[in-house]
C-alpha positions as a printed NumPy array, in Angstrom:
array([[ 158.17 , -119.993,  -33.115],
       [ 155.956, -123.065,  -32.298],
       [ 153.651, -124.281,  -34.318],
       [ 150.209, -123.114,  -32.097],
       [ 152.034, -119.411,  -32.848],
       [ 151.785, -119.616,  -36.319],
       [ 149.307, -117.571,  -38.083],
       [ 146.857, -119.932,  -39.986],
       [ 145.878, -117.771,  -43.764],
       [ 142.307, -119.092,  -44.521],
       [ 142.041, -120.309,  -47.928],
       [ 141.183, -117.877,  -50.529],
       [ 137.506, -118.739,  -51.314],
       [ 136.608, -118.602,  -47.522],
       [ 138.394, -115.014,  -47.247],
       [ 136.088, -114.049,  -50.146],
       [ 132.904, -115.429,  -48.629],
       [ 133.784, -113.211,  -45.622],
       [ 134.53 , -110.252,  -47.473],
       [ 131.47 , -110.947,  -49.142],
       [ 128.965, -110.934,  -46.368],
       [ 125.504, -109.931,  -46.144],
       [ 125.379, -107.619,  -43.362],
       [ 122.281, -105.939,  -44.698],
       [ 120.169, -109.293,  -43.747],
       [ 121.352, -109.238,  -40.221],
       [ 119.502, -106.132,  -39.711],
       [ 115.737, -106.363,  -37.959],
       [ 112.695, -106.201,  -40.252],
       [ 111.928, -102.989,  -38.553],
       [ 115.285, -101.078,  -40.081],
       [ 114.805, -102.853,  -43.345],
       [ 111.547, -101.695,  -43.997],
       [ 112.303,  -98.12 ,  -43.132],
       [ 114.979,  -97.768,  -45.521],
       [ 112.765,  -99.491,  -48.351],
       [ 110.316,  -97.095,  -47.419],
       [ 112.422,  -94.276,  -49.239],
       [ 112.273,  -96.257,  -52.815],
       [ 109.574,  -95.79 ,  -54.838],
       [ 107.688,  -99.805,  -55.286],
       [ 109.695, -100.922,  -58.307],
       [ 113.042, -100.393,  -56.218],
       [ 111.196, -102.408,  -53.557],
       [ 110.309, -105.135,  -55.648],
       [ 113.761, -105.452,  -57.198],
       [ 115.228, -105.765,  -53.414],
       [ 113.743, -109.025,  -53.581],
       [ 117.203, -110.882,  -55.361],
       [ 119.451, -109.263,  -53.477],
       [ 118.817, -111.74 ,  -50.083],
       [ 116.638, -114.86 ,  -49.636],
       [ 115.904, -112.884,  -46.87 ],
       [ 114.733, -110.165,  -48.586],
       [ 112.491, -112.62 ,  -50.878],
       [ 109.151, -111.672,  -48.954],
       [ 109.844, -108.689,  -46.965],
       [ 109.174, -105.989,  -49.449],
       [ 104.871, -107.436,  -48.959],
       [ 105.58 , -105.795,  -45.73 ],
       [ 106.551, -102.792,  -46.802],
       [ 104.43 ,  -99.616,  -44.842],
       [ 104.78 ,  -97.414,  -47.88 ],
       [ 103.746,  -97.742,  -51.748],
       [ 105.527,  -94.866,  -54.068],
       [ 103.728,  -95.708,  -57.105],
       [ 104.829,  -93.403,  -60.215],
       [ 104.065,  -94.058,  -63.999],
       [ 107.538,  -92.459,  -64.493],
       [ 109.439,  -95.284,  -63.487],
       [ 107.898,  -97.621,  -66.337],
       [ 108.519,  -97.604,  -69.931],
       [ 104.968,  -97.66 ,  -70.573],
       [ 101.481,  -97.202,  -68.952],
       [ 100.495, -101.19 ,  -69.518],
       [ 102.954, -102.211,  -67.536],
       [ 102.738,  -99.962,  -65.048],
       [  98.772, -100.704,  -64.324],
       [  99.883, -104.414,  -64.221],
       [ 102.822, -104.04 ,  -61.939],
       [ 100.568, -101.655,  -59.545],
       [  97.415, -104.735,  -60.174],
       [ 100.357, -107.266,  -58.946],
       [ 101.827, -105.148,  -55.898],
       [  98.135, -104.605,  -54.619],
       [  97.212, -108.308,  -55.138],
       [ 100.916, -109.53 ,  -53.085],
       [ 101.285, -107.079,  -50.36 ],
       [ 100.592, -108.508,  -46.922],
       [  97.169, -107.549,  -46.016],
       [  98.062, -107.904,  -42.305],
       [ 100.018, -105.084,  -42.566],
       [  98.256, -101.124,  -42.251],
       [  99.826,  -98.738,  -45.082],
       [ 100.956,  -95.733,  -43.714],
       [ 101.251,  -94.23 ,  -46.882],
       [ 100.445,  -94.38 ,  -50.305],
       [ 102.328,  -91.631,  -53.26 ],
       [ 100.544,  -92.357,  -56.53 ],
       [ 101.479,  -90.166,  -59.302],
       [ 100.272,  -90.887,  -63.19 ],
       [ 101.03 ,  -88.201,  -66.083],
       [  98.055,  -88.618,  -68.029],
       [  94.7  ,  -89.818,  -68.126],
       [  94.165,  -92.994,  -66.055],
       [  90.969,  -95.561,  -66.016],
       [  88.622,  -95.09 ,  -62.666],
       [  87.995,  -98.101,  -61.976],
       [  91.78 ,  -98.708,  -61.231],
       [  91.764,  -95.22 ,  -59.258],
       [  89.323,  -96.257,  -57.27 ],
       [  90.872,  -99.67 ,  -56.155],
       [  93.946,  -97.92 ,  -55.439],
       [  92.046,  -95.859,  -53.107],
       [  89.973,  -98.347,  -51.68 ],
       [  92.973, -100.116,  -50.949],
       [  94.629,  -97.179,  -48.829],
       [  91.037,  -96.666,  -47.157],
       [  90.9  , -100.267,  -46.301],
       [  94.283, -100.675,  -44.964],
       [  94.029,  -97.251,  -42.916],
       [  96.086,  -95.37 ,  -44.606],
       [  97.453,  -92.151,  -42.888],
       [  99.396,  -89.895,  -45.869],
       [  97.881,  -90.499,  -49.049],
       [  99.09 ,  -88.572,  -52.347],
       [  97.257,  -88.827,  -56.017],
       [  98.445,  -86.44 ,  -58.904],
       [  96.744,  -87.543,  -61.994],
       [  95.042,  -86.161,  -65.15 ],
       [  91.227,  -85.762,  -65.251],
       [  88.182,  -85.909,  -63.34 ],
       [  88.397,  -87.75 ,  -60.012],
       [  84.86 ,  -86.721,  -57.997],
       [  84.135,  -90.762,  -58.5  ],
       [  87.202,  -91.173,  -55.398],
       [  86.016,  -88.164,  -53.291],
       [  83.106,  -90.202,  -51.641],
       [  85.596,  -92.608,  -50.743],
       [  88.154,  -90.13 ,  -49.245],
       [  85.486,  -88.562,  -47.323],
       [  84.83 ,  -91.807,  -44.914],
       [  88.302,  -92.338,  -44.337],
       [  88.723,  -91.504,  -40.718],
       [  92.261,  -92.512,  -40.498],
       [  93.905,  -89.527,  -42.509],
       [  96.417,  -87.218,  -41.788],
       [  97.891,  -85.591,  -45.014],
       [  96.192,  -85.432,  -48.266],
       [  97.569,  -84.456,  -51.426],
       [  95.17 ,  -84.292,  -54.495],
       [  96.542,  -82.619,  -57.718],
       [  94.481,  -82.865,  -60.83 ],
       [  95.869,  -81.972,  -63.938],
       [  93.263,  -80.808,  -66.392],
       [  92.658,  -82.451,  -69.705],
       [  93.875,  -80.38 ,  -72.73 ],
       [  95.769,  -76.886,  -72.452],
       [  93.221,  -75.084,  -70.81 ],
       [  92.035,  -75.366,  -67.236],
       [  87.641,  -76.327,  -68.07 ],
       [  85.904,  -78.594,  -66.184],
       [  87.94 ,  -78.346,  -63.319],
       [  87.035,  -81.157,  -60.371],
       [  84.36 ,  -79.451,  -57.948],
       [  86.3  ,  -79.457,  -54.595],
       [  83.198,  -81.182,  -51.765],
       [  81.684,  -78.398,  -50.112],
       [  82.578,  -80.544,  -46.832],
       [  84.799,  -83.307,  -45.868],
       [  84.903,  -85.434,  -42.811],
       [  88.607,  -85.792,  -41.999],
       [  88.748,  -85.67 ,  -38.138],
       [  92.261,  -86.308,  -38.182],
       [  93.319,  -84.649,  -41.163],
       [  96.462,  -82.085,  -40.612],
       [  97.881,  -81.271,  -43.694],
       [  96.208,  -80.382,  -46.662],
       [  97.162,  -80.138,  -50.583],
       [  94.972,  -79.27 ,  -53.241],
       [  95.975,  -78.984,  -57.098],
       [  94.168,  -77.578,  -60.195],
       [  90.247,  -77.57 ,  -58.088],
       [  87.775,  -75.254,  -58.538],
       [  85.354,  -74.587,  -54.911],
       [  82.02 ,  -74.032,  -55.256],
       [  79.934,  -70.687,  -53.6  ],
       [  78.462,  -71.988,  -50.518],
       [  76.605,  -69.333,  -48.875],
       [  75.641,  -66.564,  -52.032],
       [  79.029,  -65.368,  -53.535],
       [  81.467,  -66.627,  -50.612],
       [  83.376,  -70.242,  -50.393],
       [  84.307,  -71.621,  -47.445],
       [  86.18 ,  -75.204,  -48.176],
       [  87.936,  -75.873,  -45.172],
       [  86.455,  -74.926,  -41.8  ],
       [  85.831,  -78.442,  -40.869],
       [  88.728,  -79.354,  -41.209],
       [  89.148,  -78.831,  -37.54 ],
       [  92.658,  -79.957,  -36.913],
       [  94.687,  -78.713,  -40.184],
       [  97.739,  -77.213,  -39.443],
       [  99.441,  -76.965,  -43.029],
       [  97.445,  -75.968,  -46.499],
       [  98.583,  -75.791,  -50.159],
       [  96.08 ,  -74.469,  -52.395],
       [  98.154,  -74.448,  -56.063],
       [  96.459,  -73.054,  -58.912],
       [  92.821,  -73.762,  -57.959],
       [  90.365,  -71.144,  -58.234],
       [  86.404,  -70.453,  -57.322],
       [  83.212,  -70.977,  -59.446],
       [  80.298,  -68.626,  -58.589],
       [  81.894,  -66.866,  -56.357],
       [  83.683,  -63.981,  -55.446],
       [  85.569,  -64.731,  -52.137],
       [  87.487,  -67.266,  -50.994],
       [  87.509,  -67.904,  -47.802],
       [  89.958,  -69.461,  -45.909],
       [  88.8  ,  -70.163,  -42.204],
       [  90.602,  -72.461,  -39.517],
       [  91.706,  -71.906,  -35.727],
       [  94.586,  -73.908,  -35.97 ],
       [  95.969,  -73.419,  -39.725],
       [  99.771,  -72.236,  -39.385],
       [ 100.842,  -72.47 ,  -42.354],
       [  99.487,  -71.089,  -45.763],
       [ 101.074,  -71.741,  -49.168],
       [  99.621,  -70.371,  -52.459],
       [ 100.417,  -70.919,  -56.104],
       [  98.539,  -69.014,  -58.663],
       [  99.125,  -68.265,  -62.278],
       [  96.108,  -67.095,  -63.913],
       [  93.935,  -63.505,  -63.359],
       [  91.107,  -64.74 ,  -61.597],
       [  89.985,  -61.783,  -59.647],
       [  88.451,  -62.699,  -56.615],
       [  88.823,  -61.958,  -53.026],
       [  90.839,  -64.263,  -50.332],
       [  89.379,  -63.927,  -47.153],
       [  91.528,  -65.017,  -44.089],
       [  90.088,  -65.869,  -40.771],
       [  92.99 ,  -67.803,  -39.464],
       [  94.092,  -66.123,  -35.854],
       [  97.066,  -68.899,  -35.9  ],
       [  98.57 ,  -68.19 ,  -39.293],
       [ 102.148,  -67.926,  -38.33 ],
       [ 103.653,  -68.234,  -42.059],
       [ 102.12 ,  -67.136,  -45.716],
       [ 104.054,  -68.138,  -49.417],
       [ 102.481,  -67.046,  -52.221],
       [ 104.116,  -67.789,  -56.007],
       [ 102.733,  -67.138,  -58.986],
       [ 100.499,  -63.97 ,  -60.399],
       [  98.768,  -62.441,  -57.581],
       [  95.53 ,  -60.822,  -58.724],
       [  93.182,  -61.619,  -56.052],
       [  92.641,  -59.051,  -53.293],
       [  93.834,  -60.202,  -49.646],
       [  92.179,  -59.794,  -46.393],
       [  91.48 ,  -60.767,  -43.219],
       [  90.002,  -59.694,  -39.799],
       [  93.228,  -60.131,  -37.818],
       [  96.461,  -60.993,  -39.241],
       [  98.88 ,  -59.652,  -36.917],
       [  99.932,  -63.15 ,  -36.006],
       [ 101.544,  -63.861,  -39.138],
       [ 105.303,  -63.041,  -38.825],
       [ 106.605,  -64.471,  -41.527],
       [ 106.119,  -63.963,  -45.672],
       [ 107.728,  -65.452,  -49.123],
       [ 106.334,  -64.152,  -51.982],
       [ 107.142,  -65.04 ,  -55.425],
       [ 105.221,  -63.094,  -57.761],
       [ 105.141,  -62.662,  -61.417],
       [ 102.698,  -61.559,  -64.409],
       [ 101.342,  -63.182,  -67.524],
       [ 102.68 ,  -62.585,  -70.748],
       [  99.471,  -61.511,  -71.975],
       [  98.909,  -58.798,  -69.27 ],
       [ 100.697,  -55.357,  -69.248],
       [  98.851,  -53.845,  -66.159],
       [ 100.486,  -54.739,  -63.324],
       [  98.943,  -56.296,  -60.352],
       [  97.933,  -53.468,  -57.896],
       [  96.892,  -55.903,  -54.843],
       [ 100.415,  -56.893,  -54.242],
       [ 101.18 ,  -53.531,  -52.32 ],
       [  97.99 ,  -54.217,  -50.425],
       [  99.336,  -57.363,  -49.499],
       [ 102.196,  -55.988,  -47.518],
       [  99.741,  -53.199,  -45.932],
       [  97.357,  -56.376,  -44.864],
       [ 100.435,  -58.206,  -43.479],
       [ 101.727,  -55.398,  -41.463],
       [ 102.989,  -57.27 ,  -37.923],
       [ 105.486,  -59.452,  -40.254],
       [ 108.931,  -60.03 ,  -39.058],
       [ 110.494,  -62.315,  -42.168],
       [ 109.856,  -61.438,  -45.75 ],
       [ 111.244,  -63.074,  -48.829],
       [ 111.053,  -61.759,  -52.177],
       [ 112.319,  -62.773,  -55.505],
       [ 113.837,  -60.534,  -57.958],
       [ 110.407,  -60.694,  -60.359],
       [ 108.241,  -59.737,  -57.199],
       [ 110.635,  -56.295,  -56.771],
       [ 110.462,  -56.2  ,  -60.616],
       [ 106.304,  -56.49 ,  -60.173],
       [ 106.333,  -54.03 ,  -57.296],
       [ 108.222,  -51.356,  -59.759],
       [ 105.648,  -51.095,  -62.121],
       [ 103.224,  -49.772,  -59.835],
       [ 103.268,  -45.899,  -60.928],
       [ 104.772,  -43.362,  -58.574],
       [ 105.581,  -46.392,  -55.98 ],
       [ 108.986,  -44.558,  -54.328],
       [ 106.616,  -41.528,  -53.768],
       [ 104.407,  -43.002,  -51.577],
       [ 104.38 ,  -43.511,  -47.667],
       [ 104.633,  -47.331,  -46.508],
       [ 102.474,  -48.077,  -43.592],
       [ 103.308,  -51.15 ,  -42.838],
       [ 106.771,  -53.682,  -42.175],
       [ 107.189,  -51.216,  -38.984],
       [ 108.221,  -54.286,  -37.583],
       [ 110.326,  -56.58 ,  -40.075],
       [ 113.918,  -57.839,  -38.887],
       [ 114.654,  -59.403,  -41.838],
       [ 114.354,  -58.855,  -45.945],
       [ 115.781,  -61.396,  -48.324],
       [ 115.552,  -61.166,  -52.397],
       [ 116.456,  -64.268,  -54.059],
       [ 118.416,  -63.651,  -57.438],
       [ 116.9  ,  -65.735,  -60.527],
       [ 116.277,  -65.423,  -64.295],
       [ 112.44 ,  -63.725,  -64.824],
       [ 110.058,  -65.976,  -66.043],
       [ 109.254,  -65.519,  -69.84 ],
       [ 105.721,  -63.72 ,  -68.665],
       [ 107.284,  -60.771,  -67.075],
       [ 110.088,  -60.449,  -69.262],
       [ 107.541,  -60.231,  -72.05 ],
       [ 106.179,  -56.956,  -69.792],
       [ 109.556,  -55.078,  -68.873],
       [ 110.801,  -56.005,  -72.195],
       [ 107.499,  -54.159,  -74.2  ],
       [ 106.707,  -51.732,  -71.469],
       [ 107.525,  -48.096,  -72.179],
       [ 110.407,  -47.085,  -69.105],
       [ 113.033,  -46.087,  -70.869],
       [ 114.757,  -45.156,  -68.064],
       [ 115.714,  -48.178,  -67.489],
       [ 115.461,  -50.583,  -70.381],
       [ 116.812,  -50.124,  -73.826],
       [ 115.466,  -51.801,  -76.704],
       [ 116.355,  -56.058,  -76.669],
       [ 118.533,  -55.513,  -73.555],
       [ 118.207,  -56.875,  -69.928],
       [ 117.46 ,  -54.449,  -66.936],
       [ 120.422,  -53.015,  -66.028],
       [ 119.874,  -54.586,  -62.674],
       [ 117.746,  -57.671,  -61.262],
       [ 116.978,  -55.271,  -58.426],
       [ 115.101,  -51.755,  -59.387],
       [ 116.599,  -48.717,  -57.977],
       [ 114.975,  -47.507,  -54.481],
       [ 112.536,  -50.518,  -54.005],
       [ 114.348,  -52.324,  -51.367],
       [ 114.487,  -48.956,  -49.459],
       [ 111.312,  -48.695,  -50.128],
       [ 110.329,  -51.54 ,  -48.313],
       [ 112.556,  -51.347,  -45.134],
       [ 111.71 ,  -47.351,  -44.553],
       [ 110.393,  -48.187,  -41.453],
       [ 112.727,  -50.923,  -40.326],
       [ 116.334,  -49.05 ,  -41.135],
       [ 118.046,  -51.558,  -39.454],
       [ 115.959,  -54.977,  -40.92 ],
       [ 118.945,  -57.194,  -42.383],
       [ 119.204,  -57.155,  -45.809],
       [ 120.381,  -60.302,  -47.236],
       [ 120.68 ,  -60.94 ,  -51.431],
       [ 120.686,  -64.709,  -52.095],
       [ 121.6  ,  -66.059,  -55.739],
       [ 119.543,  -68.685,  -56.463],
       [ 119.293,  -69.434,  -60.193],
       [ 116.84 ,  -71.776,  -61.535],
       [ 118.645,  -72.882,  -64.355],
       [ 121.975,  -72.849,  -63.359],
       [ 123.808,  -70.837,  -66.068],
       [ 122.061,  -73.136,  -68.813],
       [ 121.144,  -70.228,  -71.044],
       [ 124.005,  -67.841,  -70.272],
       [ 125.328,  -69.559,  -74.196],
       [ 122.146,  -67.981,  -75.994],
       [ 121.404,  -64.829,  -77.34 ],
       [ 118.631,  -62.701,  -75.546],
       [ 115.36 ,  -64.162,  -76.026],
       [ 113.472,  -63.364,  -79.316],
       [ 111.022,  -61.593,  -77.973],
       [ 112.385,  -58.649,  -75.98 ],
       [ 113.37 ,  -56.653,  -79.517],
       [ 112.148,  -59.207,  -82.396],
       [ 108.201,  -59.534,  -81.244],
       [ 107.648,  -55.97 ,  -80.468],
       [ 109.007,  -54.691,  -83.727],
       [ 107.283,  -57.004,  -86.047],
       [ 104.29 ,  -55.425,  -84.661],
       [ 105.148,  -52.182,  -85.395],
       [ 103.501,  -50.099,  -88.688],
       [ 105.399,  -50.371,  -91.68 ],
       [ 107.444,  -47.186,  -93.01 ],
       [ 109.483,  -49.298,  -95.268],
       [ 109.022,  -48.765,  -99.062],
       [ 108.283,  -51.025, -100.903],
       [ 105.934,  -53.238,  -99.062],
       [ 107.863,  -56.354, -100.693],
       [ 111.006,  -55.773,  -98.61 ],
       [ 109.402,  -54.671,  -95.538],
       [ 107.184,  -58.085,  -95.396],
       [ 110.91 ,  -60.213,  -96.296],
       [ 112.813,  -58.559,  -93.316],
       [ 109.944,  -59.859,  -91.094],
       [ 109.647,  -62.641,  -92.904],
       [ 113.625,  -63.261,  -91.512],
       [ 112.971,  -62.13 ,  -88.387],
       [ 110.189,  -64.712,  -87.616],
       [ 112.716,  -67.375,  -88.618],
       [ 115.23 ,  -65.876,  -86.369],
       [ 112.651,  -65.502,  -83.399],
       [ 111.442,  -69.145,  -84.098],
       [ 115.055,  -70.848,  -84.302],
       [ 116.097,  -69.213,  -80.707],
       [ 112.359,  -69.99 ,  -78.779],
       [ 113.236,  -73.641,  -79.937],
       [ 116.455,  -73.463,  -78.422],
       [ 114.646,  -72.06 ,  -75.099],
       [ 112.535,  -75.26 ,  -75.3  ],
       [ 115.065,  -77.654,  -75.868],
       [ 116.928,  -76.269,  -72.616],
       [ 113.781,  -75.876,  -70.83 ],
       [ 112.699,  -79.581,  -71.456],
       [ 116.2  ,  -80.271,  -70.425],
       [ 116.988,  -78.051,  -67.124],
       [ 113.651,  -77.01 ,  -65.883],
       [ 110.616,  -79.213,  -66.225],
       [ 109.345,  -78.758,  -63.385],
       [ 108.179,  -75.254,  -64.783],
       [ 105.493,  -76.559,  -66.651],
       [ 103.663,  -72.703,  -66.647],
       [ 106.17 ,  -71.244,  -68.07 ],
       [ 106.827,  -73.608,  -70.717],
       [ 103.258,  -73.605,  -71.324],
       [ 103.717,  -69.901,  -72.006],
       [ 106.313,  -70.382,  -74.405],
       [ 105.498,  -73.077,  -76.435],
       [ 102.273,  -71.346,  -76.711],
       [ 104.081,  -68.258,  -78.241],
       [ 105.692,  -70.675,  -80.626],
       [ 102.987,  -72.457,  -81.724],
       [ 101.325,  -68.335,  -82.65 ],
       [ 104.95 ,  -68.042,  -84.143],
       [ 105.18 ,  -70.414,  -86.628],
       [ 101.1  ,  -70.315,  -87.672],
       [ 102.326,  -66.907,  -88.224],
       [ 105.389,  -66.982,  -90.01 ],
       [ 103.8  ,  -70.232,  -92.527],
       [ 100.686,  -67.694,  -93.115],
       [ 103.372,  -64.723,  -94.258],
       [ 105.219,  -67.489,  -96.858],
       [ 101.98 ,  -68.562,  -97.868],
       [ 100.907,  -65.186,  -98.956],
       [ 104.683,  -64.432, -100.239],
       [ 104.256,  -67.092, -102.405],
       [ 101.002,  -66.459, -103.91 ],
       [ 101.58 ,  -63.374, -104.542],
       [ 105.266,  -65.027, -106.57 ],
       [ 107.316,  -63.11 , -104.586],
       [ 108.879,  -65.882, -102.123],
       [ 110.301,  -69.424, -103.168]])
């Protein structure tokens, strides 16, 4: 072999730089800054190191993600958003703008953030905070620019007062898609609301737990609104109103005691309801049945498990006619645990048929219902999908306190003496409290998202304990507990 024929081995620290290269700077700025654009800002920031290249592109960035869970604490997190809004490229129009604080947060650094999106025409904008924000709604109003808007407000404190007043108009030419958490609308013409007819372009709207102040109806009016999702969990009884002749899909979740309605809803074809009942409520919500005669043209429906469960308790259900669903080619019940509201209800309602005292329903499906529902579509597809929510996380513990434990500590004594009969409830307080802590500890663990229902709980602790501390208390005045 000659010597041009030999195979020349690069020395090692050359093969290494090779190996080595940075193939993610060869890419255009364009590519770059659409893959950035899935981080939230501090991932965007931290890019910076990776590439001299990459020193100065993230102040070109399109999107800002901006989430106080990403920082140890709330100082730094105002300062790094003060610093990202002083260092972005100014040049450059934000597309879009998620800003998400859990907890209170001070106005005047709302507002900037705001004024920043307006100013540098942003299209999506997204702001979940806590507290009042009617000082920003002026702003959002003039912004001619926007496409999707997401306001969610968490109240301060457990309870839902002093809502933020929804504006009884907004001028959003362009606006498409609409979110709205935790508002309250105002009556605009004597006891009806009417939020959104001009919003003349809005295809998509999410109204999630909001509700109406005096007023009785709630009307929901667009020509080009497709799409309608509604969360609810309280028993605000008022009317929804639809005048929507392009409504093609409806999702409701949550408690549904507001009457439905509308002039013509033969367009929509296609329903997901999610319903479920308060723990403090044992009547249960008549208007969902009137929901299903209202949406009678429907094609799709999907049901959870609780909204079957909810339909069930309306008396003498199976004897009645349906009139509706003549139409439906397709029925789907999603499988999941019931939330601790309606468990409360089955558990502590009197059907002894099919409960038995501290035991689950025998099935997550009651007899007859989904016959019920397809007895004029016989051959509608039936499909049962499992889809847990917690993922077998409390399969370990023992049925929740409450189905057998609650019920019977309210129950009039019959035990003699009085002594013993207070002890054994005395125990069974300690029992209920030791497994609802073991609910919350898996709850904060596997399902924070549902902040409702952990609301519900930890409110029946917190009655719990004052309880069970009040019965020692007396115990021990009286010398008869250590």
């Amino acid at each position: 072999m000659s010597n041009s024929d030999e195979i020349t081995i690069p020395p090692k620290s050359k093969r290494l730089k090779h190996e080595n290269e940075d193939k993610l700077s060869d890419l255009p700025d364009c590519v770059i800054l659409h893959i950035l654009s899935f981080l939230n800002a501090k991932e965007v920031v931290r890019t910076c190191i990776l590439s001299p290249r990459l020193k100065n592109l993230w102040k070109s960035i399109p999107t800002l993600v901006l989430h106080s869970t990403n920082f140890s604490t709330f100082k730094s997190f105002t300062k790094f958003v003060s610093k990202i809004l002083t260092l972005r490229d100014g040049s450059i129009a934000l597309h879009a703008l998620d800003f998400e604080r859990i907890g209170s947060i001070e106005p005047h650094l709302l507002k900037r953030i705001v004024n920043y999106a307006f100013s540098h025409n942003v299209q999506r904008l997204g702001i979940s905070v806590k507290g009042d924000i009617c000082h920003i709604l002026p702003c959002i109003s003039s912004c001619r620019t926007l496409t999707s808007l997401k306001l969610s407000v968490s109240p301060k404190g457990r309870h839902n007062y002093g809502r933020t007043l929804f504006p009884k108009s907004l001028n959003l030419p362009a606006l498409t898609t609409l979110h709205l958490g935790n508002f309250a609308f105002c009556a605009s013409d004597k006891d009806k609301t009417e939020p959104f007819s001009a919003f003349n372009k809005l295809n998509s709207l999410v109204i999630d737990n909001c509700t109406v102040k005096d007023a009785q109806i709630l009307c929901i009016s667009s020509k080009t609104l497709v799409n309608l999702t509604m969360r609810n969990h309280s028993s605000d009884l008022y009317k929804i109103e639809l005048s929507a002749p392009s409504l093609c899909t409806f999702a409701f979740t949550g408690t549904p005691y507001q009457k439905l309605c509308g002039n013509n809803l033969s367009s929509v074809k296609q329903v997901n309801i999610d319903a479920e009942m308060l723990s403090n409520y044992t009547e249960p919500p008549l208007v969902l049945l009137s929901w299903l005669l209202e949406l009678a043209n429907i094609k799709s429906l999907t049901v959870s498990a609780s909204t079957l469960q909810v339909l069930s308790l309306i008396p003498d259900l199976l004897k009645d006619k349906l009139t509706s669903l003549c139409n439906l080619k397709s029925l789907k019940v999603q499988l999941k645990p019931l939330s601790y509201g309606l468990s409360m209800t089955l558990r502590t309602a009197k059907f002894q048929k099919e409960f038995k005292a501290g035991s689950e329903p025998s099935s997550p499906i009651p007899d007859g219902i989904v016959d019920f529902l397809i007895q004029n579509s016989p051959s509608a597809e039936v499909d049962i999908i499992d889809c847990s929510r917690f993922g077998g996380s409390f399969d370990n513990l023992p049925p929740f306190p409450m189905s057998s434990i609650f019920p019977q500590f309210l129950q009039p004594s019959s035990r003699e003496p009085v002594v013993d009969d207070l002890r054994q409830r005395i125990q069974q307080l300690e029992q209920a409290v030791l497994e609802v802590q073991q609910y919350i500890q898996l709850a904060h663990e596997e399902i924070s998202r549902e902040r409702d229902e952990m609301s519900a709980i930890q409110g029946h602790m917190s009655m719990l304990s004052k309880t069970l501390a009040a019965l020692k208390r007396q115990m021990q005045t009286m010398g008869l507990w250590q």
